[in-house]
TIPADREN-578181 format. One line per 4 residues: number of its first residue (from 1); their letters; for each residue x, y, z of C-alpha. Coordinates in pm, 1 decimal. Layout:
N
NUM) a) X:Y:Z; ...
end
This chain:
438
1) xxxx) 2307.3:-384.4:-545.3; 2592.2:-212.4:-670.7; 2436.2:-146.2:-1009.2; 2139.9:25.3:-920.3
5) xxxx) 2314.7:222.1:-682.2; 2532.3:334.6:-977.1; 2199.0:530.9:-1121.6; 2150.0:860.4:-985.2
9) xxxx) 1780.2:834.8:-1053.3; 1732.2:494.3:-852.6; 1939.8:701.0:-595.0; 1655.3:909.4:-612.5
13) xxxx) 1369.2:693.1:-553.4; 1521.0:526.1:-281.1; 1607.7:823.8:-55.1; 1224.3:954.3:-160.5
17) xxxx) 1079.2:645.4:-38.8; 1336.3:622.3:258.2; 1199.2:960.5:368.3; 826.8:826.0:349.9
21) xxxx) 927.3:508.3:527.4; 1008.1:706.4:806.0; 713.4:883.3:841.1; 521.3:580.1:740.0
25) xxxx) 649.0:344.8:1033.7; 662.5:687.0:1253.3; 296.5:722.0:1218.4; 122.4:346.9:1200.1
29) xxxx) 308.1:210.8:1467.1; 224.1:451.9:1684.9; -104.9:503.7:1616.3; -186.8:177.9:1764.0
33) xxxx) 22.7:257.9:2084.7; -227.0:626.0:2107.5; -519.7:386.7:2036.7; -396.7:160.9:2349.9
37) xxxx) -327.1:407.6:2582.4; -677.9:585.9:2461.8; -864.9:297.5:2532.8; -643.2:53.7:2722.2
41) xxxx) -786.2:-215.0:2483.4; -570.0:-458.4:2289.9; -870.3:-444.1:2069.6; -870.5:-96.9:1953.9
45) xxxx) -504.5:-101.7:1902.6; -511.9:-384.4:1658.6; -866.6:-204.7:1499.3; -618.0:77.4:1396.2
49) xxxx) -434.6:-203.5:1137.8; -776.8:-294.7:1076.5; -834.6:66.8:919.8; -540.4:89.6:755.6
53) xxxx) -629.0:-223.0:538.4; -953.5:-186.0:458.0; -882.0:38.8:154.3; -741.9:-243.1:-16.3
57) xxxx) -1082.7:-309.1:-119.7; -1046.0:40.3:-345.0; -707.6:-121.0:-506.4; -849.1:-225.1:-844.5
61) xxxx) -953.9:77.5:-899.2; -676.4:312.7:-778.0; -464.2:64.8:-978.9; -667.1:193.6:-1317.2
65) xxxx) -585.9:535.6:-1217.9; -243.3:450.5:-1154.3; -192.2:313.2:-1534.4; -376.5:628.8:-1667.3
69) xxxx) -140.1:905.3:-1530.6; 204.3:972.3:-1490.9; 354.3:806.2:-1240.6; 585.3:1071.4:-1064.1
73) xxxx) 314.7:1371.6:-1025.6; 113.4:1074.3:-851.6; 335.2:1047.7:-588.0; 473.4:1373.6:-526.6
77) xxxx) 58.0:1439.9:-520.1; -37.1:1164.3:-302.6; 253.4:1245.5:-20.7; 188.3:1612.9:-7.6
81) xxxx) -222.6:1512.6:57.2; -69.8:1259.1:316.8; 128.7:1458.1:519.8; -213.2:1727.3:499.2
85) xxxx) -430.5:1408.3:627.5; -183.1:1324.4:901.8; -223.5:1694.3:1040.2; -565.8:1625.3:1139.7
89) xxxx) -393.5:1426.0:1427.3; -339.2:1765.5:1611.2; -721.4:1797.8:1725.0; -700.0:1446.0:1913.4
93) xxxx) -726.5:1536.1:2314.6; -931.0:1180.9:2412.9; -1166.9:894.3:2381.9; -1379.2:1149.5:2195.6
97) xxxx) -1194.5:1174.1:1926.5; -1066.8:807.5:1947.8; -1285.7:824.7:1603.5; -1010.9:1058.3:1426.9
101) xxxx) -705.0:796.9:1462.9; -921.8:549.3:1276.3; -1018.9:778.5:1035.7; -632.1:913.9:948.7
105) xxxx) -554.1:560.5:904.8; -799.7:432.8:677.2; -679.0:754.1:457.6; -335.0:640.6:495.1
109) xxxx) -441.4:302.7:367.7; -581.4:485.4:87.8; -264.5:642.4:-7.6; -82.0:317.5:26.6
113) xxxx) -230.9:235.1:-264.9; -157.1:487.8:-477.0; 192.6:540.0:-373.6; 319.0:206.2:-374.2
117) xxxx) 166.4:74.1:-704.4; 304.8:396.8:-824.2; 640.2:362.0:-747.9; 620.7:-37.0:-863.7
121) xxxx) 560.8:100.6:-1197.0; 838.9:379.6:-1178.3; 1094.8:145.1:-1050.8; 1051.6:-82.0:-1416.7
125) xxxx) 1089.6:208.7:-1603.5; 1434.3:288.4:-1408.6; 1618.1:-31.3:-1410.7; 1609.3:-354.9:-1658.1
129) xxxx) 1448.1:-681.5:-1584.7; 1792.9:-868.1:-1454.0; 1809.5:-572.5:-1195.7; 1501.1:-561.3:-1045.6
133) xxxx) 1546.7:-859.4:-761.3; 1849.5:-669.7:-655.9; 1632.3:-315.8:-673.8; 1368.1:-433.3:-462.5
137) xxxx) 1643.6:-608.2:-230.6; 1766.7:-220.4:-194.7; 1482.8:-19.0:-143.2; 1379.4:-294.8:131.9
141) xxxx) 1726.0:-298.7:312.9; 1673.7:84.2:314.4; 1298.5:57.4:409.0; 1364.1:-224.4:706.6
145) xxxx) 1672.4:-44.4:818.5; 1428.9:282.2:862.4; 1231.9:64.7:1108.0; 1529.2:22.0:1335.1
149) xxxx) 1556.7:399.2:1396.7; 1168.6:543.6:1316.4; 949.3:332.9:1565.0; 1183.1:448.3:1846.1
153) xxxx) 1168.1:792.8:1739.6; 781.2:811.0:1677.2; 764.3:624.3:2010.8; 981.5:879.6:2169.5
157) xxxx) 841.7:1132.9:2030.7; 474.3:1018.9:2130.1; 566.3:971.9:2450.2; 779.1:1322.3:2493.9
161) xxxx) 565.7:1557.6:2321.3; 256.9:1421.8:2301.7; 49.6:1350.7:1925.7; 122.8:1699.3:1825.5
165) xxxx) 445.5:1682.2:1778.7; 448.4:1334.1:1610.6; 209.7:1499.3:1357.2; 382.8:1748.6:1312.4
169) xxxx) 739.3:1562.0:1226.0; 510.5:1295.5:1028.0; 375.3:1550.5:806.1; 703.3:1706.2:753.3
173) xxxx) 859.4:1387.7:621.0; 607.5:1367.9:369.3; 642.3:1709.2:211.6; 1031.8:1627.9:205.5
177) xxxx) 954.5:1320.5:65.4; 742.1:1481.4:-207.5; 1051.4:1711.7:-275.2; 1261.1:1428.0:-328.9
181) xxxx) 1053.9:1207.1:-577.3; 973.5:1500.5:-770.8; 1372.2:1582.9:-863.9; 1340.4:1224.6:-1048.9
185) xxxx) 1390.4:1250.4:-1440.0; 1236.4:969.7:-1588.8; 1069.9:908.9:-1934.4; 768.4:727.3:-1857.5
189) xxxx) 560.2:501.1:-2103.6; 261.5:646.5:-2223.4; -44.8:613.2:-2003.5; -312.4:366.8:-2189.4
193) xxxx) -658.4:517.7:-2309.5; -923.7:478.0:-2114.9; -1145.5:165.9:-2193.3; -1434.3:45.5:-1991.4
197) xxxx) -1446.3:28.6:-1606.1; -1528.4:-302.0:-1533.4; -1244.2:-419.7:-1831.4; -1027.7:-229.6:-1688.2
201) xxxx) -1024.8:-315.8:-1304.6; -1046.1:-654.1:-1410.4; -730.7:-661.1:-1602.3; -475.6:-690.0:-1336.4
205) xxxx) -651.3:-982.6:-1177.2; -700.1:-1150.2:-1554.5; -336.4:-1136.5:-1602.6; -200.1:-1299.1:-1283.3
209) xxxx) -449.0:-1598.7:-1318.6; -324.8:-1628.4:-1751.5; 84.4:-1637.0:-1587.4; 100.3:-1964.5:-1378.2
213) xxxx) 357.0:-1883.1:-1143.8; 200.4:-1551.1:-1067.1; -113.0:-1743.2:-995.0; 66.1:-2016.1:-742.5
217) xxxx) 193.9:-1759.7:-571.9; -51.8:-1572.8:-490.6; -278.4:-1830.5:-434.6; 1.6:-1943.9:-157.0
221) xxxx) 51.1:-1584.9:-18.5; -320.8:-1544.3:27.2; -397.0:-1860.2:210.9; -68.5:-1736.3:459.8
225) xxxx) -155.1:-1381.0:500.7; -525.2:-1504.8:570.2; -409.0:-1626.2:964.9; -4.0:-1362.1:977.1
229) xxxx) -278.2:-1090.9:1054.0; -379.5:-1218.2:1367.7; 8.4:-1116.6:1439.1; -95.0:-717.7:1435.5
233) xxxx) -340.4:-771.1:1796.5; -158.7:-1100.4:1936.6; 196.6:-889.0:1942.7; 40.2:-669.2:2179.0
237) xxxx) -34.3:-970.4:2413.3; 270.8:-1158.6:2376.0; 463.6:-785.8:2513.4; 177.1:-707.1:2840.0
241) xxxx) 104.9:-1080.6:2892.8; 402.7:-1244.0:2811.3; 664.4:-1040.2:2836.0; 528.0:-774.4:3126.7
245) xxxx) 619.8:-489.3:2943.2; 405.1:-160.8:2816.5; 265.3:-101.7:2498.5; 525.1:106.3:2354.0
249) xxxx) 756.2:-203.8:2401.6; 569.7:-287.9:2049.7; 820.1:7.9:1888.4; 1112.6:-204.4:2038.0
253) xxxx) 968.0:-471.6:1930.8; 953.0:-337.9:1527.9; 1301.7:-198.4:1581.9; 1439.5:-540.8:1653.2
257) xxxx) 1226.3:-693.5:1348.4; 1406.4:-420.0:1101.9; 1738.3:-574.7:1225.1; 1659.7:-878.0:1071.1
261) xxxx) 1511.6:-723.4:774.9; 1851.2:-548.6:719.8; 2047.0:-863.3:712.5; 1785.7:-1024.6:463.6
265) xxxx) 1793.4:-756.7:258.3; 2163.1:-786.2:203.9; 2052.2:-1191.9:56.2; 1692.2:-1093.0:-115.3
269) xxxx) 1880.6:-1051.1:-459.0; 2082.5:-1323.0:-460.4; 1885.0:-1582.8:-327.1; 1617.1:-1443.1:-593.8
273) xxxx) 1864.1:-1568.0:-857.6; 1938.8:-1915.7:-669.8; 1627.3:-2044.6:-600.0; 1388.0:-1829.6:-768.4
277) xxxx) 1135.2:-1602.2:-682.7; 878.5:-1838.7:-591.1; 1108.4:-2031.7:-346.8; 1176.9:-1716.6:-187.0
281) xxxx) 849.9:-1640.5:-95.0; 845.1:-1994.5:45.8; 1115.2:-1949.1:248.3; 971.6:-1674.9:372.3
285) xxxx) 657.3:-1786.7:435.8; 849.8:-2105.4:661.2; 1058.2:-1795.3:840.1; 711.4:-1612.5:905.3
289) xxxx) 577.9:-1987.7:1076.3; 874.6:-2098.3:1320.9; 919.7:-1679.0:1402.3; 540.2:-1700.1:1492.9
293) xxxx) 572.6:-2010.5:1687.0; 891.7:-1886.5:1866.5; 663.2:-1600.6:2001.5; 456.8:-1889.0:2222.8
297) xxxx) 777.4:-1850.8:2466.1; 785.6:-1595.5:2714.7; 1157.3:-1506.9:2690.2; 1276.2:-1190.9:2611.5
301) xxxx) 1576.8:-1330.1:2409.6; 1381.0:-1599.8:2244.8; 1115.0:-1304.9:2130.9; 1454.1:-1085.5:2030.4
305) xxxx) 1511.2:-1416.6:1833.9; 1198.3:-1435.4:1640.1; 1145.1:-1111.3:1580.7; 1486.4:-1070.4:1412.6
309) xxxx) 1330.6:-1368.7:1172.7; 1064.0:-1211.0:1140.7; 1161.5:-891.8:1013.7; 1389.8:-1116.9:722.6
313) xxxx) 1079.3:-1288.8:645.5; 903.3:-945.9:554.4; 1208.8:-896.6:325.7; 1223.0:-1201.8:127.3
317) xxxx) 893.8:-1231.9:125.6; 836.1:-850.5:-61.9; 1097.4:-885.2:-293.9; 1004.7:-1220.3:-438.4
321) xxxx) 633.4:-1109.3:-476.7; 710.8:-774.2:-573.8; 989.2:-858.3:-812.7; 773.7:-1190.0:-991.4
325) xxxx) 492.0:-965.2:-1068.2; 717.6:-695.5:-1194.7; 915.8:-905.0:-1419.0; 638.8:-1094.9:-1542.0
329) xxxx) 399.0:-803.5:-1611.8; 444.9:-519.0:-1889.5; 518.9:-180.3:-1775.6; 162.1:-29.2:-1898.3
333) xxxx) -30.8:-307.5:-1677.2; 194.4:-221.9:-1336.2; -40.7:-44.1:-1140.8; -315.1:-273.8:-1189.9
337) xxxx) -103.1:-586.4:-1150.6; 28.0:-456.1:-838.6; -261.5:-362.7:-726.2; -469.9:-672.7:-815.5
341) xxxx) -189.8:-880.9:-629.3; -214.6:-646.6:-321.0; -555.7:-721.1:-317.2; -539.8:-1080.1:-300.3
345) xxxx) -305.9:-1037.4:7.0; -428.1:-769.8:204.7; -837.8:-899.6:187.4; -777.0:-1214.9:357.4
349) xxxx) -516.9:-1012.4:578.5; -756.1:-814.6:686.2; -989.6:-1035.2:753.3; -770.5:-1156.0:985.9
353) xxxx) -688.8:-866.8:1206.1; -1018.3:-789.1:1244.7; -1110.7:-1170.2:1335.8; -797.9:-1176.0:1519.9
357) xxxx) -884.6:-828.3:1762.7; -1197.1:-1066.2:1829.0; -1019.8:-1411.4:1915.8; -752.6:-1218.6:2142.1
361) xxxx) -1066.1:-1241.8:2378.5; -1164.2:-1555.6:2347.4; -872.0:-1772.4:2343.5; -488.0:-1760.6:2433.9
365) xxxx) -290.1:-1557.5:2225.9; -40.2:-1863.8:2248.2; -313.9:-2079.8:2075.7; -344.6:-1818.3:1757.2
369) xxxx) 35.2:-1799.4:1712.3; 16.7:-2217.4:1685.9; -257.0:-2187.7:1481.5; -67.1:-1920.0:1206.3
373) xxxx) 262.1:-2126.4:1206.7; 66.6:-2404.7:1097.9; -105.3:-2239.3:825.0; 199.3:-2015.8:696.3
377) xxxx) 472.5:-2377.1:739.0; 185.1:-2574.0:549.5; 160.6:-2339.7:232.9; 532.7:-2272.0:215.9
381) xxxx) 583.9:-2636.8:186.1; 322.9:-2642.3:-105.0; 450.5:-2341.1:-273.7; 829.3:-2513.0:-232.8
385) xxxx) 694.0:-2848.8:-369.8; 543.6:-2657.1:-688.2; 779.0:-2434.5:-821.7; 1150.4:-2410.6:-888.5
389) xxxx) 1437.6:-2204.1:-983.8; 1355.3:-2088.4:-1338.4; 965.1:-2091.5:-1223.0; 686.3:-2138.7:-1447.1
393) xxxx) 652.2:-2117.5:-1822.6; 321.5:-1949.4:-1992.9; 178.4:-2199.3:-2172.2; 265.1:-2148.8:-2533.1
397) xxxx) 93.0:-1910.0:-2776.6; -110.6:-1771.1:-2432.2; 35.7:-1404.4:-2421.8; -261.7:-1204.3:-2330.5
401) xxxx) -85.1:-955.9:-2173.6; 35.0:-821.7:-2519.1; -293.4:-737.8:-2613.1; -362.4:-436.5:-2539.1
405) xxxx) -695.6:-308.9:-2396.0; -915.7:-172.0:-2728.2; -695.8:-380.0:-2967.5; -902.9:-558.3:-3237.2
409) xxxx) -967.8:-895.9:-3189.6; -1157.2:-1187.4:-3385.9; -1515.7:-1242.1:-3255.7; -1526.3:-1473.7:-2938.8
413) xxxx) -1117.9:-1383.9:-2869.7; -1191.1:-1214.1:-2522.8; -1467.5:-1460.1:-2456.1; -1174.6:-1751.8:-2548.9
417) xxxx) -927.4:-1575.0:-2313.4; -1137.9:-1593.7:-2026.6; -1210.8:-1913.1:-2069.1; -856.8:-2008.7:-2084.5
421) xxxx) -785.2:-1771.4:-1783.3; -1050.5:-1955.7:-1588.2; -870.3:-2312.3:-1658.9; -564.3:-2211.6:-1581.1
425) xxxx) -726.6:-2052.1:-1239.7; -895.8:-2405.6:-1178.0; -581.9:-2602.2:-1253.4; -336.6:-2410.9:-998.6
429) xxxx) -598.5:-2424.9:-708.1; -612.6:-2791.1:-769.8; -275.1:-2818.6:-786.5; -146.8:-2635.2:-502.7
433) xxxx) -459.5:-2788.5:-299.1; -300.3:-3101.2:-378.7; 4.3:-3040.3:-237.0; -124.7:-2865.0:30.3
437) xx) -267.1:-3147.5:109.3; -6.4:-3361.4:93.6
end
């Protein structure tokens, strides 16, 4: 990390996003813990993840706009209208307006979108390729090591002061944050013309299915995150049922996790160079399914335990995704890469909280955490089994991510690119079916 760190402007970024990681973590994690004590429904508290991930289904498109405008007015825009959303907290008094917590985090969600695809794309344009495992490794370590400290403090400051004054500090943070990011000098590539909608939202998802690692990948991370959100309801279970403590244990709980995701941080980039992005996100995905199963045990110190390996999972697990699409996507297709991967996640994600808020009543929370370290163990042993250090190749003379959108082409090229996309889609389902079958 010592590199990046040398670069004032990567200094920069990562205090900016460091500030809006702390209001971030200050204001999700204890909206579930208002939504709890609103309601007194494990339900409702995991509903409030629910909202926060169902803008994903927006990301195509916000990841057009993100490749159409400057970068660093995007998100010194999008945290200033953030911290304005988040003051809309101050007119919550009761069940009544139980309707207004959902509502500030769906909007949240929405600004997720923009702000993290955004800064994807900024971060290429402020370190090379060979730097960008260990530039992800930082701004996690700095992100996780925020949720040590911010969880506590929104928790404290929920249960203190009342919402008020967690709006208030929440909204404060982002305007700081908006201060920060826009000090950044950075010469950003020129924003692409506009071509046709439907081209256009399509070409992030086009692109990771024409790169065959970027397909396995997220092929594997889809199939895990399709049962880890059941994790966002269940946690609040394994801490009332389990453990016998309150709700806001869950910021403890969080705290503990960034621990972990400190001391994986510190690894990320060099295990990224060892065994390769897509091993990383194996491993993981295998940390994610014994620190799941661990949670079956109703010991504090064995829940300490997993948690700590579960917050490292969450580390690894970023930077290899984050850093593989980077490196393997141009700079002028960021946004909509990013934001076509996110999408592949965060669907079957949510999906899962929300069928997750409805199993919690139905069976034993025990019974879901068995069923997502099966999942999660059985597609990190397929993505293990399928890639390797160096990755995958292209195939040869299959660059269509140097075309650019509106560039001539022969008659039937685009037509001949999709159907080229569309094999290579078939061939890595069947092949990481395969082994996840085996």
């Amino acid at each position: 990390m010592a590199t990046v760190l040398a670069s004032s402007r990567f200094r920069r970024l990562l205090i900016g996003q460091s500030v809006s990681n702390l209001a971030d973590t200050a204001l999700y994690l204890s909206l579930g813990i208002w939504a709890k004590d609103l309601t007194g429904s494990n339900s409702a508290a995991g509903a409030v993840f629910l909202a926060l991930t169902v803008p994903v289904l927006f990301a195509p498109a916000a990841g057009s706009i993100v490749d159409r405008v400057r970068r660093r007015p995007l998100l010194v825009l999008t945290n200033l209208l953030t911290g304005l959303v988040v003051l809309s907290l101050l007119l919550v008094r009761g069940t009544d307006q139980l309707w207004i917590l959902y509502t500030v985090a769906v909007l949240y969600g929405c600004s997720a979108l923009f702000i993290v695809a955004a800064r994807s794309a900024m971060l290429k344009e402020l370190v090379s390729d060979e730097d960008l495992a260990s530039a992800n490794a930082a701004l996690q370590t700095a992100s996780q090591g925020i949720r040590v400290l911010s969880p506590l403090i929104g928790a404290a400051l929920y249960a203190a002061f009342g919402g008020t004054a967690l709006a208030l500090f929440v909204a404060a943070l982002f305007v700081v944050a908006a201060a920060i990011l826009g000090s950044i000098r950075v010469t950003e590539t020129e924003p692409e013309p506009r071509v046709p909608f439907r081209r256009d939202v399509l070409a992030g998802f086009q692109h990771i299915r024409s790169v065959p690692l970027l397909l396995r990948v997220t092929l594997a991370a889809a199939a895990a995150w399709a049962v880890l959100g059941f994790f966002e309801t269940v946690i609040f279970a394994v801490i009332e049922t389990g453990l016998h403590r309150s709700p806001s244990f869950f910021g403890v709980i969080t705290s503990i996790q960034g621990v972990g995701a400190v001391l994986s941080g510190l690894t990320a980039g060099w295990l990224s160079r060892r065994i390769g992005d897509g091993r990383l996100i194996a491993l993981a995905l295998a940390a994610f399914g014994v620190g799941n199963l661990a949670l079956v045990t109703p010991s504090l110190q064995v829940v300490v335990a997993a948690s700590v390996l579960n917050g490292a999972a969450m580390v690894w697990f970023v930077v290899g995704f984050t850093t593989a699409m980077q490196v393997h996507t141009p700079t002028r297709m960021q946004g909509r890469v990013n934001s076509a991967s996110n999408m592949f996640i965060l669907i079957p994600n949510t999906v899962s909280i929300a069928l997750g808020a409805t199993l919690i009543t139905v069976f034993d929370y025990r019974a879901l955490l068995a069923a997502t370290a099966v999942v999660t163990l059985a597609c990190a042993v397929a993505l293990w089994r399928g890639t390797s250090p160096t990755g995958y190749a292209r195939p040869p003379g299959h660059e269509p991510h140097d075309a650019r959108p509106g560039d001539d082409a022969p008659p039937g090229a685009a037509r001949g690119d999709e159907l080229r996309s569309a094999g290579h889609l078939r061939h890595g389902q069947e092949e990481f079916n395969e082994d996840l079958r085996r």
